[in-house]
N, C-alpha and C positions, 0 to 999 in steps of 0.2 A: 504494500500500500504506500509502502513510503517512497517508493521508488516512483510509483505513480505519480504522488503530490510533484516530487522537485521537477517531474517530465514535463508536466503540465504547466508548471510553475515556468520554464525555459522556455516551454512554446508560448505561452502568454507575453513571455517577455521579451520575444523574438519577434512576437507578431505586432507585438506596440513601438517596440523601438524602430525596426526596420521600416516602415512604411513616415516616421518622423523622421529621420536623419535623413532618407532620401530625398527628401522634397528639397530643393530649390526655394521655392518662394511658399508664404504664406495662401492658404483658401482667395483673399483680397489681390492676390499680384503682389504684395511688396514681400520683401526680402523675409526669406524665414529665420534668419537671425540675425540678432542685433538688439540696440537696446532703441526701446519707443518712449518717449517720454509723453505727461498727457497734467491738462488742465483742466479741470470740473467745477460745475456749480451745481449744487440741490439745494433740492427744497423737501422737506417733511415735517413727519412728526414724532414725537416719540413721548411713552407712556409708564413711569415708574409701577412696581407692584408696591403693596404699603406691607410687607411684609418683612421680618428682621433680615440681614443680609449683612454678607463680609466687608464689603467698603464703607457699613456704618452711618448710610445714609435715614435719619428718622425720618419716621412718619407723619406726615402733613397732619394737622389737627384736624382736618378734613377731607374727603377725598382721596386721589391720588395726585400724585406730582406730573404734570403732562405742558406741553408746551410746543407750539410751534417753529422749527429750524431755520436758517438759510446756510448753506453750506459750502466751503470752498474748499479743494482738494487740489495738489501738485505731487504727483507720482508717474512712476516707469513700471514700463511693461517690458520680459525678454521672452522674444521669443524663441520655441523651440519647435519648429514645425507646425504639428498640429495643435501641441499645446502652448501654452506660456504659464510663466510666473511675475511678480513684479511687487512694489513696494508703494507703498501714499502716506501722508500724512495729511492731516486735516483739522479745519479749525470751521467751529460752528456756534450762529450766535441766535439764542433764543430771541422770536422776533413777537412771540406772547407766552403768556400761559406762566410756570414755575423756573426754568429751564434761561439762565442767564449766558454762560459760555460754554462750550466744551473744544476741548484738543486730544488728538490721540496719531497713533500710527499703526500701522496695519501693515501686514503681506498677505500675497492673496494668488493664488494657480486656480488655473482653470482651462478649458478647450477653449478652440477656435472654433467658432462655429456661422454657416453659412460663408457670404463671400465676406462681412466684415463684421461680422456678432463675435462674444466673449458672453461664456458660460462662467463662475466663477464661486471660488469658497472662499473666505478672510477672515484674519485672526489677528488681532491685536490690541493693543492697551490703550482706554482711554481714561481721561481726566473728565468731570463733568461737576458745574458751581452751578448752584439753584440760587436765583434770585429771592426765589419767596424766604428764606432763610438769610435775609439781611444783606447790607450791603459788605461786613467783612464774612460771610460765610467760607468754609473752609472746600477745598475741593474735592471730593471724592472720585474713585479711581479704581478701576478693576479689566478683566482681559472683555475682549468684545468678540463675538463671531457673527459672522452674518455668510448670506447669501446672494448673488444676484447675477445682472445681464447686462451686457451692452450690447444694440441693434444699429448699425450703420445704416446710411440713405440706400445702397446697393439690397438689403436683405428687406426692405419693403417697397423696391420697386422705383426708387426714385437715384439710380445708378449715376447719371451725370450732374449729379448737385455737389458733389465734394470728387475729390482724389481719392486714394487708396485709403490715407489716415483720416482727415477732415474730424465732421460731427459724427457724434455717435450719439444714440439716449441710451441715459442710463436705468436702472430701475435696484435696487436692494434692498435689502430688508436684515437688520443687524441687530444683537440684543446685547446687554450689560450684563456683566459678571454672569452668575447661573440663570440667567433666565430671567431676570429682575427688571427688563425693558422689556417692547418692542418697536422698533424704531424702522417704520418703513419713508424711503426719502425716491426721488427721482429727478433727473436733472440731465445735462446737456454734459458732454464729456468734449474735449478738443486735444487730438490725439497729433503729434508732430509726426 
């Protein structure tokens, strides 16, 4: 049996890498490797639970802690054929609600998908200061995960409106520490 597992295990890994390292160029025409660098803006929201939790964040004497986003994001993408990975950092400023700043950083792999879409998983640490806690409130801070997508003009049909890199929409959805948010945002991505 065990002979089986590592067989299967080498063909699996034969049949993923071999079809990525051959490729030339990415699904889109540009270059299958290299590094992409990229600028974002979203917009969301995001939703505290009122329930105890590691970063220590108390609970509203009412309600829950929620508040409206705007978001600015500067990171890179490398790709590796059919896949990629890459790295962002980001800073977001509550525009109502509880929810005063947050900053964090993130890495995030995922496919290529279509001629210019990204399938995508993220994992990293943010900081987040609630307004409704005063004007010296302290910041609290824990790992983030989230999920999401990016869809170029090419993958709905509208192919000559940008180049290879150009606009893309974004869509994700990311939660705080275990589970303690849900933070879905979306926004306009500009990929060099």
């Amino acid at each position: 049996m065990r002979k089986f597992t590592l067989a299967a295990a080498a063909a699996a890994a034969a049949f993923v890498s071999a079809p990525a390292f051959a490729q030339d160029t990415a699904p889109d025409g540009s270059r299958a490797f290299g590094i992409d660098p990229y600028v974002a803006v979203l917009g969301g929201w995001e939703q505290f639970d009122n329930e105890p939790n590691e970063p220590g964040i108390p609970a509203p004497a009412r309600g829950r802690l929620d508040g409206s986003l705007v978001q600015g994001i500067v990171g890179f993408n490398v790709p590796l054929g059919p896949v990629f990975v890459g790295a962002e950092g980001n800073v977001a400023k509550g525009i109502s609600g509880d929810i005063d700043w947050q900053y964090g950083v993130a890495g995030r792999a995922g496919v290529r998908a279509g001629e210019s879409g990204l399938i995508f998983g993220k994992v990293g640490y943010q900081w987040v200061n609630f307004a409704a806690f005063g004007k010296d409130s302290p910041d609290y801070h824990a790992m983030t995960y989230g999920l999401g997508f990016e869809v170029g003009p090419k993958d709905i049909g509208l192919g000559g409106v940008t180049g290879n890199g150009g606009l893309r929409f974004r869509g994700e959805v990311t939660t705080f520490g275990d589970a303690h948010s849900l933070r879905p945002m979306a926004g306009l991505v500009a990929h060099f």
